[in-house]
Rosetta silent file (secondary structure, phi, psi, omega in degrees, C-alpha in Angstrom):
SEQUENCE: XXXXXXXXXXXXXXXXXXXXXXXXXXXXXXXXXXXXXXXXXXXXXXXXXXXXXXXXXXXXXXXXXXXXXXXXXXXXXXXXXXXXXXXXXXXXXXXXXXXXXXXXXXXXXXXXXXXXXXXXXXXXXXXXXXXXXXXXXXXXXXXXXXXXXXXXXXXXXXXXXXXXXXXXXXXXXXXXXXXXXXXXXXXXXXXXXXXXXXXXXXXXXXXXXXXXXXXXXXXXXXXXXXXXXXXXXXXXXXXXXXXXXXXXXXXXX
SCORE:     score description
SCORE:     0.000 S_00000001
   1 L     0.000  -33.643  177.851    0.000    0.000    0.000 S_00000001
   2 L   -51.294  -52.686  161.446    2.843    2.117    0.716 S_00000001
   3 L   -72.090   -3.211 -156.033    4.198    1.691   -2.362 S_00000001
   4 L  -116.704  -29.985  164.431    1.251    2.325   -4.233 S_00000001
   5 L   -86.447 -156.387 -159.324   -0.085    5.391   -3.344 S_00000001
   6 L  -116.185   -1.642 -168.842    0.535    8.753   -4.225 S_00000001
   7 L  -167.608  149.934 -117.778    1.463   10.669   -0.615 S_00000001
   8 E  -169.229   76.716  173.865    2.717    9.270    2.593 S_00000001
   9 E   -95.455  118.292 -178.026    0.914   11.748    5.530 S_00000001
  10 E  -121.142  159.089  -79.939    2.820   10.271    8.280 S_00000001
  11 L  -143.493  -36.611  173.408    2.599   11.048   11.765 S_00000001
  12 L  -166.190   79.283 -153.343    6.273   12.006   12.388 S_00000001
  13 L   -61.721    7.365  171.072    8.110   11.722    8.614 S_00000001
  14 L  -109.336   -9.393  172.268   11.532   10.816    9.894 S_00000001
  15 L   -90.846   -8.593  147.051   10.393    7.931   11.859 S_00000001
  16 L   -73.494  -45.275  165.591    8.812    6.516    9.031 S_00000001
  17 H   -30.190  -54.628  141.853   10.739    7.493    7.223 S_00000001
  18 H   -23.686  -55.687  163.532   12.922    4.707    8.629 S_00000001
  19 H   -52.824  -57.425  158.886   10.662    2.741    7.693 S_00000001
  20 H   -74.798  -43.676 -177.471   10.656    3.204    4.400 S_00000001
  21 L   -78.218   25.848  158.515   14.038    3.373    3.252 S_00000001
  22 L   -43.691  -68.334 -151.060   13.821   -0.320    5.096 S_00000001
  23 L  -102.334   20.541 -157.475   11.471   -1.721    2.495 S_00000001
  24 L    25.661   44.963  168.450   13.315    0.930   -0.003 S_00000001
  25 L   -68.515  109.427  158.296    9.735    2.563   -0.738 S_00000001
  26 L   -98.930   35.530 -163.826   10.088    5.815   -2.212 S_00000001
  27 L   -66.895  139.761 -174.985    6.955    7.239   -1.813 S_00000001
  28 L  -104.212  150.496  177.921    7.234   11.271   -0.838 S_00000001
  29 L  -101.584  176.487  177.624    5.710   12.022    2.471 S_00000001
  30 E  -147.453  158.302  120.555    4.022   15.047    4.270 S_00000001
  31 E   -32.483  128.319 -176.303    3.611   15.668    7.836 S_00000001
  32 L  -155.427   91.302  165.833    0.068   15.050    9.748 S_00000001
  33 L  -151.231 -161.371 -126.930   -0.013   15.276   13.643 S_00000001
  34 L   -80.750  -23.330 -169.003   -1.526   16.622   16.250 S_00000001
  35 L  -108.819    1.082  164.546   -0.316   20.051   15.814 S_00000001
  36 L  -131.497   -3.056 -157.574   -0.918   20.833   12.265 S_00000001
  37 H   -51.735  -54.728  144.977   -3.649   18.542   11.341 S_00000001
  38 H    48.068  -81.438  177.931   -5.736   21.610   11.301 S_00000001
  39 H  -125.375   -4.593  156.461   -4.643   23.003    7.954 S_00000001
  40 H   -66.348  -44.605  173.109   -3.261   20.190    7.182 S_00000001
  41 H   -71.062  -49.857 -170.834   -6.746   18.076    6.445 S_00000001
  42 H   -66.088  -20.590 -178.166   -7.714   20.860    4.225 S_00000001
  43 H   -95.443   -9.617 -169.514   -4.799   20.730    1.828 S_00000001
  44 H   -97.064   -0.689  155.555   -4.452   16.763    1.772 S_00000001
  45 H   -45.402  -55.586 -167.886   -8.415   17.136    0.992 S_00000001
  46 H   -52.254  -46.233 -175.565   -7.495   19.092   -1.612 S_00000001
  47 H   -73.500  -23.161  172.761   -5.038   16.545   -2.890 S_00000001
  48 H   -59.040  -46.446  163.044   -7.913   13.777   -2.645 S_00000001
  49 L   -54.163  -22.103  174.094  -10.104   15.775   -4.755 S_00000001
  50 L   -98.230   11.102  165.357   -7.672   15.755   -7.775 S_00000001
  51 L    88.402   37.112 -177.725   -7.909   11.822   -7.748 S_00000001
  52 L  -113.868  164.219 -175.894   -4.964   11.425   -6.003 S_00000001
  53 L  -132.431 -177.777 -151.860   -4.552    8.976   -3.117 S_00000001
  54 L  -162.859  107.477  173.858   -3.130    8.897    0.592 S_00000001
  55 E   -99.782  141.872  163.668   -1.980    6.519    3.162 S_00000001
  56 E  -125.289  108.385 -179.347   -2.194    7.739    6.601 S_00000001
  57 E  -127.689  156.665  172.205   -0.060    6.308    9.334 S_00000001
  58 L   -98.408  144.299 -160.909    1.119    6.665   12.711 S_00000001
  59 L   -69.182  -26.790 -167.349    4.307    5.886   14.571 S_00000001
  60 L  -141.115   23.731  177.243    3.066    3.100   17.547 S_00000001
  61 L  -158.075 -160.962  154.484   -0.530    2.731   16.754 S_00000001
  62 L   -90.837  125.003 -178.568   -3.925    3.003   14.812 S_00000001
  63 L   -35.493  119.628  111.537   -4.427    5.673   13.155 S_00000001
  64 L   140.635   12.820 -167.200   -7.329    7.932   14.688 S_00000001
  65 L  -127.949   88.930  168.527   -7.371    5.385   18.116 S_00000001
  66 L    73.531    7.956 -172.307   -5.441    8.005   20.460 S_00000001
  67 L  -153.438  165.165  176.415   -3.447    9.264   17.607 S_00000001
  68 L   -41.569   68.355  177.934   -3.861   11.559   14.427 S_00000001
  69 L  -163.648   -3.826  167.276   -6.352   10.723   11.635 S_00000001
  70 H   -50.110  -47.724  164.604  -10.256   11.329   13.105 S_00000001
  71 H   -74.350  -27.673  174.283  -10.653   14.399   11.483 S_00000001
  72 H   -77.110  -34.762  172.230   -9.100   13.657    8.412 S_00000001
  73 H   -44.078  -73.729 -134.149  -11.387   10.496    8.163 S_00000001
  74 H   -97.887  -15.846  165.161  -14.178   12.472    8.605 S_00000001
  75 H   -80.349  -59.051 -168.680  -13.567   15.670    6.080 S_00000001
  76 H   -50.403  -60.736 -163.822  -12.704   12.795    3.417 S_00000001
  77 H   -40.689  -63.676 -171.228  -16.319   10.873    4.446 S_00000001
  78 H   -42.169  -36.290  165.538  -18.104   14.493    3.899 S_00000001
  79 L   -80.235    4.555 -167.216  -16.489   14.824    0.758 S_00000001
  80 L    34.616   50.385  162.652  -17.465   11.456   -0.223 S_00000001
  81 L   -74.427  110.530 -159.291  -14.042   10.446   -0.759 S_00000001
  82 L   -67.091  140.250  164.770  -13.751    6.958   -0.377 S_00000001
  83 L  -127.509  131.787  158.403  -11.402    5.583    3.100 S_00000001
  84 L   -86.289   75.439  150.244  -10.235    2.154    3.197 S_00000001
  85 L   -21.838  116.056   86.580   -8.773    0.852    6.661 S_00000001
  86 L    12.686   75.336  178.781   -5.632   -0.869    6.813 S_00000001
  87 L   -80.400  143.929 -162.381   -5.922   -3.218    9.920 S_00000001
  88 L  -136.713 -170.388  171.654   -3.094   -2.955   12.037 S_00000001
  89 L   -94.112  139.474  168.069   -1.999   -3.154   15.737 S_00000001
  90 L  -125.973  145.231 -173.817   -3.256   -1.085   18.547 S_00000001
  91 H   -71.806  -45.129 -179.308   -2.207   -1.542   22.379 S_00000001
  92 H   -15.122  -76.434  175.795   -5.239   -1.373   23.568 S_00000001
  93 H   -79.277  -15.685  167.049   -6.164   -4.636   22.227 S_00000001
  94 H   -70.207  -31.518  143.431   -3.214   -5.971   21.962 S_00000001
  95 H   -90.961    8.507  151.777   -2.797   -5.690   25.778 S_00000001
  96 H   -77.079  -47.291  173.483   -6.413   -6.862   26.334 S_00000001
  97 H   -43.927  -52.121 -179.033   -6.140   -9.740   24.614 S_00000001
  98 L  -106.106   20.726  162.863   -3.150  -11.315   27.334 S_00000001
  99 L   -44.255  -55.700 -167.654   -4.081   -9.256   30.060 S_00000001
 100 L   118.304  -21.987 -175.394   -5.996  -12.196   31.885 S_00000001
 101 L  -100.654  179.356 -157.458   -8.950   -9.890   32.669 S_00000001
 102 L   -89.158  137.755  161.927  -12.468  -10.805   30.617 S_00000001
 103 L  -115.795   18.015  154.236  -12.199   -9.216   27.196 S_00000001
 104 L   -54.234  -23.531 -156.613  -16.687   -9.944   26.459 S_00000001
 105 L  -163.282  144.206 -174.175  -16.934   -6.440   27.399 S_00000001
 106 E  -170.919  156.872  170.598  -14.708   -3.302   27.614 S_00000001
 107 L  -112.304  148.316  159.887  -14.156    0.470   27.666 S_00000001
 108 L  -148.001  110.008  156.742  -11.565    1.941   26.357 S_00000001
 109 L   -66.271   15.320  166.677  -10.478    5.377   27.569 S_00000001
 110 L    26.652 -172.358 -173.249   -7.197    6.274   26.099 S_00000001
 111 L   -36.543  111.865  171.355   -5.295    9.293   27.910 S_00000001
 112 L   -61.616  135.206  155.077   -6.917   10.478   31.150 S_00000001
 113 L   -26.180  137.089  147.030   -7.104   14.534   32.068 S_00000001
 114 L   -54.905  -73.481 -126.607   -3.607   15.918   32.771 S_00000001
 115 L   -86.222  130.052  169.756   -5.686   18.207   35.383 S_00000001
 116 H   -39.407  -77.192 -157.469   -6.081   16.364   39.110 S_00000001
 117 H   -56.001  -47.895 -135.284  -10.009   17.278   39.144 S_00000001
 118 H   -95.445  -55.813 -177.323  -11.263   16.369   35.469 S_00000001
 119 H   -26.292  -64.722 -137.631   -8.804   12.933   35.820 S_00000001
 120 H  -110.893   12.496  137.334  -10.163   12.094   38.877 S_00000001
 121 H  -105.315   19.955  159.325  -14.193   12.684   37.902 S_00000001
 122 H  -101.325  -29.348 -173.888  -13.927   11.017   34.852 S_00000001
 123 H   -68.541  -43.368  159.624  -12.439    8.090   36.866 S_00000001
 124 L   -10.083  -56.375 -163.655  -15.305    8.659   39.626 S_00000001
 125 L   -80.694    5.010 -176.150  -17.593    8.203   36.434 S_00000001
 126 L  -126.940  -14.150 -163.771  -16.151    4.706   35.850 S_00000001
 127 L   -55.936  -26.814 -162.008  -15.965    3.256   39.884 S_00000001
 128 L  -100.148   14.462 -158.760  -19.384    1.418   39.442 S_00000001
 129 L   -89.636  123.273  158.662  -18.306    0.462   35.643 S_00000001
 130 L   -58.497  -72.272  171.285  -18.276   -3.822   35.243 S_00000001
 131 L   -17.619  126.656 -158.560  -16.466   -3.777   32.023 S_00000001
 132 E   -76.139  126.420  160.756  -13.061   -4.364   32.031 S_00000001
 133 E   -83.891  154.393 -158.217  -11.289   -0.534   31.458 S_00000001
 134 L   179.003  104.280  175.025   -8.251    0.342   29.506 S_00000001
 135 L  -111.769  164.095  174.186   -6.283    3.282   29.687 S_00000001
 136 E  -123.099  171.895 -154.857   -3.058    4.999   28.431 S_00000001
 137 E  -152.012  143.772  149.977   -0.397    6.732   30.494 S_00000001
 138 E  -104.764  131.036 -141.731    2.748    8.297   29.912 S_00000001
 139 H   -57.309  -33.270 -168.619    5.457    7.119   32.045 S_00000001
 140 H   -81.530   -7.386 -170.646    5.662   10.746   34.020 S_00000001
 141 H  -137.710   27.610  171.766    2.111   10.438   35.342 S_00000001
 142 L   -51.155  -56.951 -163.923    2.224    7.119   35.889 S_00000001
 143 L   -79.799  -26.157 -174.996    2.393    6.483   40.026 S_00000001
 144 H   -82.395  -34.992  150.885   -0.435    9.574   40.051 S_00000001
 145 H   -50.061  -21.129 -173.190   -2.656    7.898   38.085 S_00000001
 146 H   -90.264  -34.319  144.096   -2.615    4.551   40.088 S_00000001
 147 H    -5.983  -91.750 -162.977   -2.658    6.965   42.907 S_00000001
 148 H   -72.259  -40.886 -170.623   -6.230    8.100   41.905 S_00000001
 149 H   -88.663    4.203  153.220   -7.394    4.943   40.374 S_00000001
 150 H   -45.150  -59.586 -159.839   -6.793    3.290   44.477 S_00000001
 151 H   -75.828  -13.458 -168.034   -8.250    5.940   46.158 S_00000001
 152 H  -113.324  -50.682 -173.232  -11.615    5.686   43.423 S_00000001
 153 H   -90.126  -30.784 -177.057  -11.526    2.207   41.940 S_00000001
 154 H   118.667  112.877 -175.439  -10.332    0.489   45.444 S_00000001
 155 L   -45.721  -12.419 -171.991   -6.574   -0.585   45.795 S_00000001
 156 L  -100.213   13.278 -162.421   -7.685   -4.204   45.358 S_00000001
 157 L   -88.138  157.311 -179.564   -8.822   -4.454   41.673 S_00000001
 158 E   -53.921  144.419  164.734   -7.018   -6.649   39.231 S_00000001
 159 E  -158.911  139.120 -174.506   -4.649   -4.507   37.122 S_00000001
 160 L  -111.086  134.312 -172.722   -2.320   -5.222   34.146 S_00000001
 161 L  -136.244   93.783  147.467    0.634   -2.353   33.011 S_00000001
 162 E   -90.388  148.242  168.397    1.935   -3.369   29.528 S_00000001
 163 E  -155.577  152.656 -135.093    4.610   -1.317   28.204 S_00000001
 164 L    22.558   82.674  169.952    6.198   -0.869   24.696 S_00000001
 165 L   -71.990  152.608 -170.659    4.323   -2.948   23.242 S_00000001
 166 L    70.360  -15.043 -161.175    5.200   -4.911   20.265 S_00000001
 167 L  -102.860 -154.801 -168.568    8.700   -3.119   20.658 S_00000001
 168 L   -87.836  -17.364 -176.569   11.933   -4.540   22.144 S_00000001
 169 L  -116.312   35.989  171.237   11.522   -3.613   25.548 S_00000001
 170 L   -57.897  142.211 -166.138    8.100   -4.970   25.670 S_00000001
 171 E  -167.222  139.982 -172.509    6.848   -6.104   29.473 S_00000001
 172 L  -123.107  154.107  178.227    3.737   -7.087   31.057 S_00000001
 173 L  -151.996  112.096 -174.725    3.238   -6.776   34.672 S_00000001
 174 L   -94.751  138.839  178.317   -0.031   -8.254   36.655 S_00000001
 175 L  -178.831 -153.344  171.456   -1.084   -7.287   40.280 S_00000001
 176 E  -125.306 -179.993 -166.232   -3.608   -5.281   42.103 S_00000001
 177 L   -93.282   -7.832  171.683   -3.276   -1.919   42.193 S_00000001
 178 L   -63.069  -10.468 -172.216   -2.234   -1.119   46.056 S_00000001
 179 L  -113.423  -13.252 -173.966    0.928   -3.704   44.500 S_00000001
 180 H  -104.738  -20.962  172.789    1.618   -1.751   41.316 S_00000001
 181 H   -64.696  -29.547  161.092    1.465    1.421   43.581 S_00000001
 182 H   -39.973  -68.460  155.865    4.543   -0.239   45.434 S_00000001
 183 H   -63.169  -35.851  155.640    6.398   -1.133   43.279 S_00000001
 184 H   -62.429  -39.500  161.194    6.586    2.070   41.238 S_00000001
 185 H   -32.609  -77.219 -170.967    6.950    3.889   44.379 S_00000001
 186 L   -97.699  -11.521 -176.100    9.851    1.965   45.875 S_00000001
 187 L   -88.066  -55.915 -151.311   11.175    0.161   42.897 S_00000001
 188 L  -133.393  111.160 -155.194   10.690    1.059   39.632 S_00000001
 189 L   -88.285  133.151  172.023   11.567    4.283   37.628 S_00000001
 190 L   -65.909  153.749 -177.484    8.476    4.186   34.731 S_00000001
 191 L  -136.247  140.796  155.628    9.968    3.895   31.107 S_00000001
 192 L    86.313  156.059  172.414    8.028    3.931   27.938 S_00000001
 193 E   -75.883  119.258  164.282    4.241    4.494   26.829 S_00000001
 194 E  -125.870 -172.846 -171.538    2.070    2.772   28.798 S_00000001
 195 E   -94.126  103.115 -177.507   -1.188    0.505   28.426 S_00000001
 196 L   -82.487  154.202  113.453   -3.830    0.166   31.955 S_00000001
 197 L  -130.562  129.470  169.367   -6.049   -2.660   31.834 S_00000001
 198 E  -106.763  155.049 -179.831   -8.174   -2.704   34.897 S_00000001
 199 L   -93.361  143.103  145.210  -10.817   -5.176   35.549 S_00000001
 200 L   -11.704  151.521  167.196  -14.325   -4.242   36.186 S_00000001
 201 L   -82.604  150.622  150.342  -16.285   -4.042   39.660 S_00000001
 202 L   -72.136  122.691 -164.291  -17.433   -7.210   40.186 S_00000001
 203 L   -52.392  -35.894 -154.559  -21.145   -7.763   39.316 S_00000001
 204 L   -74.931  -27.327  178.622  -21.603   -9.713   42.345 S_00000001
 205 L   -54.673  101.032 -173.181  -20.788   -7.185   44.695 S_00000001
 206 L  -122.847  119.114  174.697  -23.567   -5.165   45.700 S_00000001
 207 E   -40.243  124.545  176.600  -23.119   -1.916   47.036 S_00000001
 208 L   -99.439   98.377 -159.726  -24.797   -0.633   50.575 S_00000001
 209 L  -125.539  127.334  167.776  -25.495    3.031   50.056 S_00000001
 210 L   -76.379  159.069  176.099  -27.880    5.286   52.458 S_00000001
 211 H   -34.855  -39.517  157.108  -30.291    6.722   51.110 S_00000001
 212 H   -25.511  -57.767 -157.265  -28.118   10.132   51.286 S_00000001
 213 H   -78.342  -44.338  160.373  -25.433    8.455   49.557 S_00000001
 214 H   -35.323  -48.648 -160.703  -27.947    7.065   46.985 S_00000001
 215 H   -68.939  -40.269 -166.821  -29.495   10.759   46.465 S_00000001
 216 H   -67.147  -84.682 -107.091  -25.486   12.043   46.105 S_00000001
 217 H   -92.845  -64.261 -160.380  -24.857    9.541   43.551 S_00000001
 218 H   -50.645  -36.294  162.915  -28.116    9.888   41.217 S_00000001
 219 H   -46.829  -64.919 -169.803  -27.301   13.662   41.305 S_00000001
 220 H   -41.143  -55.154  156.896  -23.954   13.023   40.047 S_00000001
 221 H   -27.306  -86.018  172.333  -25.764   10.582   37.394 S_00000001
 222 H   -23.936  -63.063  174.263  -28.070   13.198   36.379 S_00000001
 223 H   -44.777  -32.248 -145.020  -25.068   15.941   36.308 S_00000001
 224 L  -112.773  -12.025  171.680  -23.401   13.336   33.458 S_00000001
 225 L   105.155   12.082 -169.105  -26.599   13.550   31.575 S_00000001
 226 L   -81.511  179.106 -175.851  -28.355   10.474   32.129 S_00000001
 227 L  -100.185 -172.932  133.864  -32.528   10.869   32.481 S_00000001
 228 H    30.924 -137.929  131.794  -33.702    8.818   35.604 S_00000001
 229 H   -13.146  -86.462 -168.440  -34.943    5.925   34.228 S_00000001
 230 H   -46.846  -73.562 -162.681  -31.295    5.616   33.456 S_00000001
 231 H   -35.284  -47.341 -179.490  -29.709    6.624   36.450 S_00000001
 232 H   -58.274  -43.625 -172.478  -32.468    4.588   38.720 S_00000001
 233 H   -95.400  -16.232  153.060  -31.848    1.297   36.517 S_00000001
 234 H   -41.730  -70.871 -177.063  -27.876    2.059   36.690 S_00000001
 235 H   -58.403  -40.892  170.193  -27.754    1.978   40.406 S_00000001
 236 H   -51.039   -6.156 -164.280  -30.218   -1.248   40.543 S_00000001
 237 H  -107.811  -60.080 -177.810  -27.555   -2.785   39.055 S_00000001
 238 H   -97.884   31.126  155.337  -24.935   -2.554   41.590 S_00000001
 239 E  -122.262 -152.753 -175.608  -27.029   -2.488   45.151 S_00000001
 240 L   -96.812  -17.353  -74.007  -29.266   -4.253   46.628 S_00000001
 241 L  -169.008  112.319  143.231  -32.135   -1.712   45.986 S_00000001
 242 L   -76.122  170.011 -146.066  -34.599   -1.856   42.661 S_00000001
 243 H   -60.297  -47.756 -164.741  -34.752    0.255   39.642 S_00000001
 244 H   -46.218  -30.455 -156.463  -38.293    1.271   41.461 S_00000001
 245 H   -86.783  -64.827 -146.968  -37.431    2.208   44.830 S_00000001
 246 H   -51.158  -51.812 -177.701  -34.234    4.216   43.528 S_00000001
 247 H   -38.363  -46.173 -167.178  -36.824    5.903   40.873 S_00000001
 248 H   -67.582  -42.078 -178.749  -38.691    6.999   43.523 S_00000001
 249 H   -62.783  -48.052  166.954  -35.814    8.636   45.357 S_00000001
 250 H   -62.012   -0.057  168.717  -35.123   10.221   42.303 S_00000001
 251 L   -99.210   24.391 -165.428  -38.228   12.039   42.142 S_00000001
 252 L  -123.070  -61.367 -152.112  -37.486   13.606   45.663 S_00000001
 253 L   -66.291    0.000    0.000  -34.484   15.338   43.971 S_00000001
């Protein structure tokens, strides 16, 4: 494919670059990342529109999954400019699959807020979530995130920390997270991009909330945009308490 098209928007052109004179592909490139895409999607639009064609790749991932290409996908679509997918590797799934934790069901929430507060209500917004979660980290904000997902999700959930995946210094590490907080702590300087997978609350577990703490949470619910009905059939799910009775309390708010 590489060889075949007509432009090469890559992601960071000298690390591809690499790449290319590899496979000796002489394809001319462009630049496309995070910080030009911008003004960038309008001229490689441009170039689409003369009947010209475009691979778009990325240095460690899938394209538009945590990385550049969602907006250009979506100016091409508008323009009814055909896109073709490539399938390739992404860490997500590539550390879900041998995580260990159930992969039937999943979220996946790529880079968390920078900012203490937004970070640590979006994780809030996840505590009651079943579904195995899967986040990314950069090595400097590692120990603060596991920090926050202790103190929110509960130091004892299941947790998996792959890092560089696919690459030479690839490493998986399994534990809970009051044990990965330890080890990072006292141990271990982080290196490399990395990959969360956390496991789920456990369905079976059903939360004992007073009514206060009920009323607190369906606000919060409410706040996040849910109706009700939703919130009231959320919470039924992890207490003891049906969608009805909670329904009712929400109609007191």
């Amino acid at each position: 494919m590489l060889k075949e098209v007509d432009l090469i928007a890559a992601e960071d052109t000298r690390r591809t670059g690499k790449l290319l004179q590899h496979f000796q592909i002489n394809t001319p490139q462009i630049s496309y990342h995070a910080h030009n895409q911008n003004f960038r999607t309008a001229e490689l639009l441009s170039y689409l529109e003369q009947g010209k064609s475009i691979a778009l790749v990325t240095d460690a991932g899938m394209p538009g999954i945590s990385d550049p290409g969602y907006e250009m996908v979506v100016a091409a679509i508008e323009a009814k400019i055909k896109v073709i997918p490539i399938p390739g590797v992404t860490a997500a799934l590539t550390a879900l699959t041998v995580s260990g934790l159930s992969t039937d069901r999943f979220i996946f929430e790529g880079f968390l807020p920078v900012k203490g507060k937004e970070r640590k209500e979006r994780l809030a917004s996840l505590q009651y979530e079943t579904k195995t979660l899967i986040f990314y980290e950069a090595p400097h904000r590692i120990i603060t995130t596991l920090t926050d997902l202790g103190v929110i999700l509960g130091t004892e959930r299941r947790i998996v920390l792959a890092r560089e995946l696919t690459k030479i210094h690839e490493e998986f590490w399994r534990g809970t997270i009051e044990e990965a907080i330890a080890l990072y702590t006292a141990h271990r300087q982080p290196k490399g991009e990395y990959t969360l997978i956390v496991a789920g609350k456990s369905a079976t577990e059903s939360l004992v909330l007073s009514e206060a703490e009920l009323k607190i949470e369906l606000v919060q619910l409410l706040q996040q945009g849910m109706t009700k009905s939703q919130a009231s059939r959320h919470l039924a799910q992890i207490t003891s308490l049906s969608r009805r009775q909670i329904y009712q309390l929400a109609l007191e708010i």
